[in-house]
Every structure is written in structure tokens, then in C-alpha cells.
C-alpha positions in Angstrom: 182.6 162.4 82.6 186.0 163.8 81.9 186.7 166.2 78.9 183.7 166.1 76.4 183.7 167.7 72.6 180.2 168.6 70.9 179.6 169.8 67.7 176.6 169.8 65.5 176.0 168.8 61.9 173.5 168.8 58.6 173.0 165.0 57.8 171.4 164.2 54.7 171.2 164.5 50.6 174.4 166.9 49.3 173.7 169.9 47.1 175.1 169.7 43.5 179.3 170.4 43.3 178.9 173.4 41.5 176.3 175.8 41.5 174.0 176.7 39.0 174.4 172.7 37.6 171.2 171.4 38.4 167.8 173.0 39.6 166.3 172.6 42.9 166.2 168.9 44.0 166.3 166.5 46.7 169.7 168.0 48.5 167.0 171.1 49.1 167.6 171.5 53.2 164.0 170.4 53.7 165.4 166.4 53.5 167.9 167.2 55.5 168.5 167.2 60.0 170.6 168.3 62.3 172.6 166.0 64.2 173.9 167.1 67.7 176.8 164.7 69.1 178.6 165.0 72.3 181.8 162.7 72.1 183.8 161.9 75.8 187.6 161.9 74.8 187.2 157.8 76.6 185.3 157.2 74.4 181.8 157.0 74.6 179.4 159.2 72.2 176.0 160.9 72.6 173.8 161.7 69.9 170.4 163.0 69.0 168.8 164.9 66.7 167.4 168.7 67.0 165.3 170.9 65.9 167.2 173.9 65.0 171.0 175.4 65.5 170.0 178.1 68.3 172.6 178.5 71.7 169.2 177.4 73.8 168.5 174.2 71.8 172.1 173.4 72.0 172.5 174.2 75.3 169.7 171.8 76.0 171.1 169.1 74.5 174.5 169.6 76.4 172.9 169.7 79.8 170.3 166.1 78.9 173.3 164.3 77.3 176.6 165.5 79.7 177.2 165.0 83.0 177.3 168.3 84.7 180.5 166.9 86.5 182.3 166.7 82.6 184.4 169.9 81.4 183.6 171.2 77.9 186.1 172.1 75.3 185.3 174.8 73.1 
């Protein structure tokens, strides 16, 4: 309910600082998910992981986790 923020995010091993510093290791995107989270400005926070960063799976995951009643801030 009330005002709700979501945002999406890679979770998982970081790539070297600099490029060109190391070759290809476990930071490769492969070990790595995407985290959705919806956070109500009360308070309480909504998480799950997706599949991919596409307007339908996101728009998915807003209508299963958020009230329908709750206004979202771009």
C-alpha cells in the first residue's frame, strides 16, 4: 500500500576494476542474477529474483508483489 519504489539489480561476483587486468573469470554474468525489489516508503520490502530485465517480466513482478491499490514512483 501507499507509495512503492522498484528497481532491479545484478547480484553476484564483481568484474575486475580495470579492464583488460585479468582474463575471463568467475565475475563472467553467467554467476550472476537479477534481483527485482519493490520497497513501500513504510517500510516493508518485496523481493524475488527474475529471469531477465524485459518491461513484461518486470511488469510481472510489480503486479504479483504490489498491491494494485499502491502508486508507483518512477
Amino acid at each position: 500500500m501507499g507509495t512503492v519504489q522498484c528497481d532491479e539489480t545484478y547480484v553476484g561476483p564483481r568484474k575486475p576494476r580495470y579492464a583488460g587486468t585479468s582474463k575471463r573469470g568467475p565475475w563472467h554474468q553467467q554467476d550472476s542474477f537479477i534481483l527485482f525489489c519493490a520497497a513501500e516508503r513504510q517500510g516493508q520490502i518485496r523481493r524475488r529474483v527474475v529471469s531477465d530485465v524485459t518491461g513484461a517480466t518486470l511488469k510481472a513482478a510489480i503486479r504479483e508483489e504490489v498491491d494494485s491499490r499502491a502508486r508507483i514512483v518512477r
